[in-house]
DSSP file (Angstrom, degrees, kcal/mol; ACC not computed):
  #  RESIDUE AA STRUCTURE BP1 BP2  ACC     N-H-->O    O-->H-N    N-H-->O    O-->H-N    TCO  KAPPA ALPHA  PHI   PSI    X-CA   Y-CA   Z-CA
    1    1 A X              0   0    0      0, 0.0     2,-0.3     0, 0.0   119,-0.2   0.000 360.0 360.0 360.0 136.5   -7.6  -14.4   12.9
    2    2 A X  E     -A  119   0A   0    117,-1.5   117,-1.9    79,-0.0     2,-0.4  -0.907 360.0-127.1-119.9 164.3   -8.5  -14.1    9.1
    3    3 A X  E     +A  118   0A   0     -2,-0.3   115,-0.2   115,-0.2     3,-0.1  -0.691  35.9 167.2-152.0 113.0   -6.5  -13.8    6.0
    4    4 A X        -     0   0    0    113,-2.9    12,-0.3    -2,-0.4   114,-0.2   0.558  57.8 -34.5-132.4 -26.4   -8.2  -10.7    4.4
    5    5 A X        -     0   0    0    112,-0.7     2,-0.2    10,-0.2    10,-0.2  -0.593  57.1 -96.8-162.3-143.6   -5.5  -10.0    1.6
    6    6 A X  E     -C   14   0B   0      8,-2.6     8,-2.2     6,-0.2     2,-0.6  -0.982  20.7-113.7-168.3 160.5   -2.0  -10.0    0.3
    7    7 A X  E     -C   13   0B   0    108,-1.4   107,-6.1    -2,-0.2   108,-0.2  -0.858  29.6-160.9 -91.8 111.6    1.1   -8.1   -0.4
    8    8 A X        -     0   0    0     -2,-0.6   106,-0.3     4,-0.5     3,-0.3   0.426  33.3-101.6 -94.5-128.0    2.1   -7.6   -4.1
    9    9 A X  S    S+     0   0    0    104,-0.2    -1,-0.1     1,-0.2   104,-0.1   0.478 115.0  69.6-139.9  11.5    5.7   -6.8   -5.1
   10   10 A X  S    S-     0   0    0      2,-0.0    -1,-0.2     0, 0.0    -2,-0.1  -0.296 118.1-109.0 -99.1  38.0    5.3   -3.3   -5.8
   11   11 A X  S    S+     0   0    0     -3,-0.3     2,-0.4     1,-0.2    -2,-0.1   0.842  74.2 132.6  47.6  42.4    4.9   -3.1   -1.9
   12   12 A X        -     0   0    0     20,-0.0     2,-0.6     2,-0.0    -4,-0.5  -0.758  54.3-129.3-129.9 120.8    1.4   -2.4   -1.7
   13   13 A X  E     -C    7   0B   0     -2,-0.4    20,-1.2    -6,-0.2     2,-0.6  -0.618  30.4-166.9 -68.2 114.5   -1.7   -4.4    0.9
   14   14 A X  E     +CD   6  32B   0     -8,-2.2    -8,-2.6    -2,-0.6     2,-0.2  -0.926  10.5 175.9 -85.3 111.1   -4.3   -5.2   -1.4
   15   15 A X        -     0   0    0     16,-2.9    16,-0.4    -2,-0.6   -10,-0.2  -0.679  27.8-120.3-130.9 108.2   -7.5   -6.1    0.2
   16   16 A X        -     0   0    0    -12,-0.3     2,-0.3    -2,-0.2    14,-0.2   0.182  25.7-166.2 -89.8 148.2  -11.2   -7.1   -1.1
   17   17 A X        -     0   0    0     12,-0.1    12,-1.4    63,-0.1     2,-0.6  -0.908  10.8-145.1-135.2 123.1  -14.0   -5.0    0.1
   18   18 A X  E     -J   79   0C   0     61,-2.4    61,-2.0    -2,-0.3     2,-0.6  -0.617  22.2-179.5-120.4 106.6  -17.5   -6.0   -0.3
   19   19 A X  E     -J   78   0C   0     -2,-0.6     8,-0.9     8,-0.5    59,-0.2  -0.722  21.4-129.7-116.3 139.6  -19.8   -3.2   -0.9
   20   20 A X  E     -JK  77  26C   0     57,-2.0    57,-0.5    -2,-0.6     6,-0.2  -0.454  20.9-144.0 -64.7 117.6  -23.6   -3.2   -1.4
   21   21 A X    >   -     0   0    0      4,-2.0     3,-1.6    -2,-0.2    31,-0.1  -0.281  41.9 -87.8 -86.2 178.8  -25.2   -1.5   -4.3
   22   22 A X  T 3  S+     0   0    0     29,-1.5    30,-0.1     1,-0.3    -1,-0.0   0.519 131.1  49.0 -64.4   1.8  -28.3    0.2   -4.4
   23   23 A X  T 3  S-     0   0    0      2,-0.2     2,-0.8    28,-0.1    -1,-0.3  -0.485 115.8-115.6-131.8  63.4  -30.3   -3.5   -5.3
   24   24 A X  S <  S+     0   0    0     -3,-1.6     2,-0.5     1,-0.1    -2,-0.1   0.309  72.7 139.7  39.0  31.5  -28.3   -4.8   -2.4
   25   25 A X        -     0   0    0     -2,-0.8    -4,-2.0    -6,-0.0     2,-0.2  -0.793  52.4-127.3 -93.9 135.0  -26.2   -7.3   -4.6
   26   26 A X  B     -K   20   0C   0     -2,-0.5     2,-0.3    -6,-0.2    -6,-0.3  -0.398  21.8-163.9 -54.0 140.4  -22.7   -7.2   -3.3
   27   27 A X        -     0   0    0     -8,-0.9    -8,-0.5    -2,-0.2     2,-0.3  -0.943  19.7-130.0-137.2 175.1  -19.8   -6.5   -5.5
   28   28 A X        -     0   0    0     -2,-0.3     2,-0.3   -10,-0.2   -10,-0.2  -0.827  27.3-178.8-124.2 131.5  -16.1   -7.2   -4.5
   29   29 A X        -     0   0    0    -12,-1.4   -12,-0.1    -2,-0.3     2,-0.1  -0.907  28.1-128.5-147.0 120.1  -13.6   -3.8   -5.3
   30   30 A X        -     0   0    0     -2,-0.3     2,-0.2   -14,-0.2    65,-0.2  -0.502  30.5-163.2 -67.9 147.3   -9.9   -4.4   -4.3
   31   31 A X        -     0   0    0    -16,-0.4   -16,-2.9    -2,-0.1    65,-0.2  -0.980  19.9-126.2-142.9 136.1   -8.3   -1.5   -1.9
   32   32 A X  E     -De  14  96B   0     63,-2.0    65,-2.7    -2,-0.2     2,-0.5  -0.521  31.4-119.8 -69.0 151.8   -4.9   -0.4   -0.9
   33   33 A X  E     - e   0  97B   0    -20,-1.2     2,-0.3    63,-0.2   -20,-0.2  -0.868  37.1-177.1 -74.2 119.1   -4.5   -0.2    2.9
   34   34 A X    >   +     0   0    0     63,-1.4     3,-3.7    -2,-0.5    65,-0.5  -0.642  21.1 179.6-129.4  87.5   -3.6    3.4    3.6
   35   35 A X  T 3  S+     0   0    0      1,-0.3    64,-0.2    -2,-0.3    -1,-0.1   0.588  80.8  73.6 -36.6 -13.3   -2.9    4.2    7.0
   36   36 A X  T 3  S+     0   0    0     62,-0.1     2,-0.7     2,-0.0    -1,-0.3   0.007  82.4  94.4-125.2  -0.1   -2.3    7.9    6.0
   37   37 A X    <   +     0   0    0     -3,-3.7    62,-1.4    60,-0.1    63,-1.0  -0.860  52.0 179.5 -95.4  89.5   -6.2    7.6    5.7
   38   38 A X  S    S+     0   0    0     -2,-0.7     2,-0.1    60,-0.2    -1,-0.1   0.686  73.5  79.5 -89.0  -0.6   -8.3    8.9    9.5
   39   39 A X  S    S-     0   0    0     60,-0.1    61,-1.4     1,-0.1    62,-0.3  -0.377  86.5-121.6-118.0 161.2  -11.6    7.9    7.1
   40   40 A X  S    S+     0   0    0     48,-0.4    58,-2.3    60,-0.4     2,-0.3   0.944  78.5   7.4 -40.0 -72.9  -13.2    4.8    6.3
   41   41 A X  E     -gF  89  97B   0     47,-0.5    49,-1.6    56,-0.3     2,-0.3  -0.902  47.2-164.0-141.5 142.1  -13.4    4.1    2.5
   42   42 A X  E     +gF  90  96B   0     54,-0.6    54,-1.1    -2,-0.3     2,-0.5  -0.987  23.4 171.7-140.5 125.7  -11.9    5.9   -0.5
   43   43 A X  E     -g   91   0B   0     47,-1.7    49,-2.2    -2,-0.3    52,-0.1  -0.981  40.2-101.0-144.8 135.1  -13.6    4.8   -4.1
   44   44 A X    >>  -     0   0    0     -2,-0.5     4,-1.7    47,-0.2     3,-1.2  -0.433  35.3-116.9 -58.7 154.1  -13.3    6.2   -7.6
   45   45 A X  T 34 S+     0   0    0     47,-0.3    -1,-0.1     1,-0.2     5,-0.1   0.655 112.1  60.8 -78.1  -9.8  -16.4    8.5   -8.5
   46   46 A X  T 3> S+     0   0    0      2,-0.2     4,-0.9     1,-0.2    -1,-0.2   0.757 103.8  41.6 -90.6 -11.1  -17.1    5.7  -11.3
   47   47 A X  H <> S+     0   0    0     -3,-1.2     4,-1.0     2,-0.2     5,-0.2   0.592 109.9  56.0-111.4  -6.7  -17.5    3.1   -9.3
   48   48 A X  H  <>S+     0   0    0     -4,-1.7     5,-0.7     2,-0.2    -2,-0.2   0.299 113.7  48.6 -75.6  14.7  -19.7    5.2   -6.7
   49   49 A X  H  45S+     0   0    0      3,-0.1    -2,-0.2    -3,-0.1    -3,-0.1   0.557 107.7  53.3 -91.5 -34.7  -21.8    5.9  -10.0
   50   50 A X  H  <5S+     0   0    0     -4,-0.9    -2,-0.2     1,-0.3    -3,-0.1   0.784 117.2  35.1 -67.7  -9.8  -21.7    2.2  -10.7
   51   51 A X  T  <5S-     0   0    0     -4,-1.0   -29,-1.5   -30,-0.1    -1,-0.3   0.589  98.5-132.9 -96.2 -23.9  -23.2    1.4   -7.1
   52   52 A X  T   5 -     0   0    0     -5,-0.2    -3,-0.1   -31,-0.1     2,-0.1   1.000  29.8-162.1  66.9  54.4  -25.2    4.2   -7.0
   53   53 A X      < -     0   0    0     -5,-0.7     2,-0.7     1,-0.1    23,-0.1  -0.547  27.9-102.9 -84.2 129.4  -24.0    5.0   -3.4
   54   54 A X  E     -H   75   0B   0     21,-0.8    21,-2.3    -2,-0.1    -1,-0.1  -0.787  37.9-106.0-115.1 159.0  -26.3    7.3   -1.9
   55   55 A X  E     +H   74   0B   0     -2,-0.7    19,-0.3    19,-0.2     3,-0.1  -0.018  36.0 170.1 -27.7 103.5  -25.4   10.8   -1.7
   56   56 A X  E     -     0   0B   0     17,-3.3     2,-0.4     1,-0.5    18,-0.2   0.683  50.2 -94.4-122.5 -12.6  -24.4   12.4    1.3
   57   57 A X  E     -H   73   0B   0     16,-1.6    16,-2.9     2,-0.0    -1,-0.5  -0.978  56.1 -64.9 146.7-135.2  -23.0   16.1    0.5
   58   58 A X  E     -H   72   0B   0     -2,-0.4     2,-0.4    14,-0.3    14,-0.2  -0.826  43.4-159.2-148.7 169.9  -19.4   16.9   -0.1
   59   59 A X  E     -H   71   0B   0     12,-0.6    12,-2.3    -2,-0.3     2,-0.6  -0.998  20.6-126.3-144.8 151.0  -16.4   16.7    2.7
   60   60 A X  E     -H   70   0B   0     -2,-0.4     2,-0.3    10,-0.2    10,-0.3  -0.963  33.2-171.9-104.7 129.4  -13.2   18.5    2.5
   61   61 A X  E     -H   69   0B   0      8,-2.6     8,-2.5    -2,-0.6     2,-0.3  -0.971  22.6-126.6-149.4 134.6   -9.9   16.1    2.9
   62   62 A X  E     -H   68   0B   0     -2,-0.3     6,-0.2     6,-0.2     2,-0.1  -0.560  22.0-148.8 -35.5  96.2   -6.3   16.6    3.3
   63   63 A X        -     0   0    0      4,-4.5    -1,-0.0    -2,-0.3   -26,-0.0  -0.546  33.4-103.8 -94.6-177.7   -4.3   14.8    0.8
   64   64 A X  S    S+     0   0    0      1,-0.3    -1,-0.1     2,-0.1    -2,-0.0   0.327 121.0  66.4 -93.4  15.8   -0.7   13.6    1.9
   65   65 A X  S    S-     0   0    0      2,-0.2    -1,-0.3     0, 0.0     3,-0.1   0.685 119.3-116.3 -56.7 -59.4    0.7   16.7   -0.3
   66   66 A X  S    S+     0   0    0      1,-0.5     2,-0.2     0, 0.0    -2,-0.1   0.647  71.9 139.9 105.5  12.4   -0.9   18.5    2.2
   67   67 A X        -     0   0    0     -5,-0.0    -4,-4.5    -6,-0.0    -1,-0.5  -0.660  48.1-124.7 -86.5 154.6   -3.5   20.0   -0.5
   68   68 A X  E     -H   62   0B   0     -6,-0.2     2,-0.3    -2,-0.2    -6,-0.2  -0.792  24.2-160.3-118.5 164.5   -6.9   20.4    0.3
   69   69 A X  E     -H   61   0B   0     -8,-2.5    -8,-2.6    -2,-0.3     2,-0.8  -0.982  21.9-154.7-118.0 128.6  -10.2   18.9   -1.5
   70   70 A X  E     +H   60   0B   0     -2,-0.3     2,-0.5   -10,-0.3   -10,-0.2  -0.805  38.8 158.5-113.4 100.4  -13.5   19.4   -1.7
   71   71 A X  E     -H   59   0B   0    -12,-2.3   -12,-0.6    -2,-0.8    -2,-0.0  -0.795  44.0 -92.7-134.9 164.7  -15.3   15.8   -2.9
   72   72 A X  E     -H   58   0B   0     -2,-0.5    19,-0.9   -14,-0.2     2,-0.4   0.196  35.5-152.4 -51.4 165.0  -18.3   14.3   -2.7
   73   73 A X  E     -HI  57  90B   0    -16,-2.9   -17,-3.3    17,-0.2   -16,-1.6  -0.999  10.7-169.6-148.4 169.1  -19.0   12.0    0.1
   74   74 A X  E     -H   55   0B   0     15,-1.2    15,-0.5    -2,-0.4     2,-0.3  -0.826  24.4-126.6-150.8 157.8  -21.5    9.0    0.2
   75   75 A X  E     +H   54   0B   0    -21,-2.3   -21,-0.8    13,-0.2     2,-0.3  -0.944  39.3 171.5-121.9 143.4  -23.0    6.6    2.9
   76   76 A X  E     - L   0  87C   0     11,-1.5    11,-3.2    -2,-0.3     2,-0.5  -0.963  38.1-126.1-135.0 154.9  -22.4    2.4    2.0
   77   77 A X  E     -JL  20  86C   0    -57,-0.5   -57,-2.0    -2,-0.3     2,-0.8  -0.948  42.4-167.7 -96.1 112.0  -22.9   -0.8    3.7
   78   78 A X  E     -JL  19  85C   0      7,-2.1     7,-0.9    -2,-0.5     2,-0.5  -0.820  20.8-142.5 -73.5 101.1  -19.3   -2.6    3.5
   79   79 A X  E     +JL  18  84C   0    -61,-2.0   -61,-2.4    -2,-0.8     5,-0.2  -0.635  36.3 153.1 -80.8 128.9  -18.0   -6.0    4.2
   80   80 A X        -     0   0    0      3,-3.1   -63,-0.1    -2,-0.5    -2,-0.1  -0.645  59.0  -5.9-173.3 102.8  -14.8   -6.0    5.7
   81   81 A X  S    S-     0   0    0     -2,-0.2     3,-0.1     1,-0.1   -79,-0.0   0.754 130.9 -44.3  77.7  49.2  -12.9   -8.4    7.9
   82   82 A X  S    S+     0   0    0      1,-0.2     2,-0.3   -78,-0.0    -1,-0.1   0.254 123.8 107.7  95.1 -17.0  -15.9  -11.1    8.5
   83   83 A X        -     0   0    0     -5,-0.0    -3,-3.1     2,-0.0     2,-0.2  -0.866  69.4-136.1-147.5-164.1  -18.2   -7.8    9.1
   84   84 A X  E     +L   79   0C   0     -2,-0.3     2,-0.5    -5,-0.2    -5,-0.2  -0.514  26.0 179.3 -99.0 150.1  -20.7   -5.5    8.0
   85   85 A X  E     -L   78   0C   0     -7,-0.9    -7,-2.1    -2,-0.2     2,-1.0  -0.961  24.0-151.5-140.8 120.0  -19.9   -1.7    8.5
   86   86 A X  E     +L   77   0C   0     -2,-0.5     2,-0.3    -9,-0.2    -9,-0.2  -0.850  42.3 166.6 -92.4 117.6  -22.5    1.1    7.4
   87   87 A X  E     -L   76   0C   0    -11,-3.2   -11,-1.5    -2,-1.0     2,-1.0  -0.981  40.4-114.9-137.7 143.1  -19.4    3.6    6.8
   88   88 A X        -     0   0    0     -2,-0.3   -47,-0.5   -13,-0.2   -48,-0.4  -0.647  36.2-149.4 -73.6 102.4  -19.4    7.4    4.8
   89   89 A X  E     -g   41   0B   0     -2,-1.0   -15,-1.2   -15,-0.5   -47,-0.2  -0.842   5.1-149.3 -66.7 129.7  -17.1    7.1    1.5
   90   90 A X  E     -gI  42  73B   0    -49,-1.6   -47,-1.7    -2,-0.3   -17,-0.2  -0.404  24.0-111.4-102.9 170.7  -15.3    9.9    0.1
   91   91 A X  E     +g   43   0B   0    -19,-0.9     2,-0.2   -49,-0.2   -47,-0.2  -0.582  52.2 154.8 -91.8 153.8  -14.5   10.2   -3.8
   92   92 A X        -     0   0    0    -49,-2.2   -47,-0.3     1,-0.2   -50,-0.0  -0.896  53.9 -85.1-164.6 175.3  -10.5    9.7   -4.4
   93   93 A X  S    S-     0   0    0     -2,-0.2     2,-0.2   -49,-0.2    -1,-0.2   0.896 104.3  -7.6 -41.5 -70.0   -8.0    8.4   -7.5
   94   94 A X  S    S-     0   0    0    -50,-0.1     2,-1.1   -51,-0.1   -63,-0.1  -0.690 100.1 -56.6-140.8 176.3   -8.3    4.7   -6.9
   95   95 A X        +     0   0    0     -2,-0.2   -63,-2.0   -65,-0.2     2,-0.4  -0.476  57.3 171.3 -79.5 112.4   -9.9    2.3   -4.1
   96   96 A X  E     -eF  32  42B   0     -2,-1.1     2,-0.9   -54,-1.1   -54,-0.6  -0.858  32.1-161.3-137.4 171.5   -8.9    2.6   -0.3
   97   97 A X  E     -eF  33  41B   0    -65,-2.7   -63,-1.4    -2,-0.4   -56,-0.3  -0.829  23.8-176.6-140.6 116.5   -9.5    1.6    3.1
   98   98 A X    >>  -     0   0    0    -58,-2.3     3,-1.7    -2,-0.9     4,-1.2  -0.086  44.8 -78.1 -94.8-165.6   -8.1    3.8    5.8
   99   99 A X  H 3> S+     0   0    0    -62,-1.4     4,-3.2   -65,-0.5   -59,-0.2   0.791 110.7  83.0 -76.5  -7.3   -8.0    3.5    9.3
  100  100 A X  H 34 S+     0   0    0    -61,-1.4   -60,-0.4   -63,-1.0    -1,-0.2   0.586 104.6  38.7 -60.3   6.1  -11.3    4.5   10.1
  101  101 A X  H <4 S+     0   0    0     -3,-1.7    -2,-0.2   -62,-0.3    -1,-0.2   0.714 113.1  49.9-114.9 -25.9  -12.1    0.8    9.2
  102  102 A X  H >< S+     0   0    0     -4,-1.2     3,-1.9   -62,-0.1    -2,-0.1   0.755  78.0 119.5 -62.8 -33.9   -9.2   -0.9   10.6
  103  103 A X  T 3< S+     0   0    0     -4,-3.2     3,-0.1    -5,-0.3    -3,-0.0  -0.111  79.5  31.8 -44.9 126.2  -10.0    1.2   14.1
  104  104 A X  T 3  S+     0   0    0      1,-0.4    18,-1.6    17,-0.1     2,-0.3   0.663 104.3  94.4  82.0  18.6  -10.7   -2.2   16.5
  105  105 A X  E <  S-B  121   0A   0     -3,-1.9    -1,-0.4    16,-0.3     2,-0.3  -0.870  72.9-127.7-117.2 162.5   -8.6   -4.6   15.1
  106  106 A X  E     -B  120   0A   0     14,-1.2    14,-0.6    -2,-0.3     2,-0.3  -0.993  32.6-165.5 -92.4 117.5   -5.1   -6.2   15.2
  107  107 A X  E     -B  119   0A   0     -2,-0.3     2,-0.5    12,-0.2    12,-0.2  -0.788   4.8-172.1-109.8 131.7   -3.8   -5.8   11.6
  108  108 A X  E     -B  118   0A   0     10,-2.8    10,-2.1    -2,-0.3     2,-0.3  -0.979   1.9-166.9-136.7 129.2   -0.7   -8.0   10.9
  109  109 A X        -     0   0    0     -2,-0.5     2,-1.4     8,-0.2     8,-0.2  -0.989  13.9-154.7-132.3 133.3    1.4   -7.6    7.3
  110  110 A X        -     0   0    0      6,-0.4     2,-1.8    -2,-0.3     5,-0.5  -0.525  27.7-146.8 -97.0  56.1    3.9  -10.2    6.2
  111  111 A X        +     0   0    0     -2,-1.4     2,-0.3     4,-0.1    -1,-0.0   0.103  56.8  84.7 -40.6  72.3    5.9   -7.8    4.1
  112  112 A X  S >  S-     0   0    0     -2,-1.8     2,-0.9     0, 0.0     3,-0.6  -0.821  94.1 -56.1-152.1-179.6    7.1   -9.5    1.4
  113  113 A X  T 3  S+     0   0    0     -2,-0.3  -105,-0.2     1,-0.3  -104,-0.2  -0.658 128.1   8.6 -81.9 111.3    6.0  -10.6   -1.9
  114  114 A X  T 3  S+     0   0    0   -107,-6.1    -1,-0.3    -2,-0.9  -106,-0.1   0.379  91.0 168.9 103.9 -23.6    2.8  -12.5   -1.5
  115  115 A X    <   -     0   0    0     -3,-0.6  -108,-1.4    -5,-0.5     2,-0.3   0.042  35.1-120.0  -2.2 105.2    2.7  -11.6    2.1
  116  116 A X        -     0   0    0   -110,-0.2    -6,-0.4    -3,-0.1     2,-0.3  -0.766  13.1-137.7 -89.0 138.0   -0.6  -12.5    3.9
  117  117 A X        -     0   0    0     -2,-0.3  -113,-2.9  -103,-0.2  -112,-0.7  -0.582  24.4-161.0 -88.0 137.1   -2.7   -9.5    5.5
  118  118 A X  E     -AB   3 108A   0    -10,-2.1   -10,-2.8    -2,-0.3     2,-0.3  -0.919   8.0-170.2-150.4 123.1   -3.8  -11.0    8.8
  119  119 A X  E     +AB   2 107A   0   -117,-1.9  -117,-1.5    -2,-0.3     2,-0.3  -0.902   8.7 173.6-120.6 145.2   -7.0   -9.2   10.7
  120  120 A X  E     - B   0 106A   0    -14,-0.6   -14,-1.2    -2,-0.3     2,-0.3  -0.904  32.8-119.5-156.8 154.5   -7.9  -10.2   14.1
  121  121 A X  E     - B   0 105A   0     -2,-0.3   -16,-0.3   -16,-0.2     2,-0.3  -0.694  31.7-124.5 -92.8 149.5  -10.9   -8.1   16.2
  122  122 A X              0   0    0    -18,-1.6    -1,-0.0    -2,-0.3   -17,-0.0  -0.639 360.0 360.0-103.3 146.9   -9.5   -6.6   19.2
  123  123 A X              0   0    0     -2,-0.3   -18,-0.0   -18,-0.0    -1,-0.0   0.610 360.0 360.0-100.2 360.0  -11.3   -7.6   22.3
């Protein structure tokens, strides 16, 4: 099991992401866990300028209104729970990580303030 994040006290799973730019230096971009998410990866369109993510077309996604979107979508290499995932990211409001990356794990949340987010690989 690893200790990938934490629970803050506006009741939200924070977890670190590490995605590969276009010079294949890492950078680290905290994301909520959003189950409500069938997709991989959710990034503001400013920090997919700042990575230079490249370009894959455009996707249309549901939001949990139950309006629909038409936003860009991008292909990344991601670190995330001890491994590397080449996974499509869609543009959204802020950073998140849905279950299309969680899909093969056991995910454990200590729901409280401070709460460690607990990943384990499913065998």
């Amino acid at each position: 099991m690893t200790s990938i994040g934490c629970v803050t006290g506006d009741r939200e799973v924070v977890v670190p992401l590490l995605v590969r730019n276009r010079d294949g230096a890492d950078r680290q971009v905290d994301a909520l866990l959003d189950t409500g998410l069938s997709g991989y990866v959710a990034l503001p369109a400013r920090v997919i300028e700042l990575l230079e993510l490249q370009r894959l077309g455009r996707e249309q996604v549901t939001l949990a209104s139950g309006k629909t979107h038409l936003v860009g979508k991008y292909e990344a290499t991601i670190g995330f729970g001890g491994s590397v995932h080449s996974v499509e990211v869609v543009e959204a409001g802020e950073p998140l990580v849905g279950m299309g990356l969680l899909w093969g794990f056991d995910l454990r949340i200590q729901c409280m303030d401070g709460g460690q987010v607990v990943l384990e690989r499913l065998s």
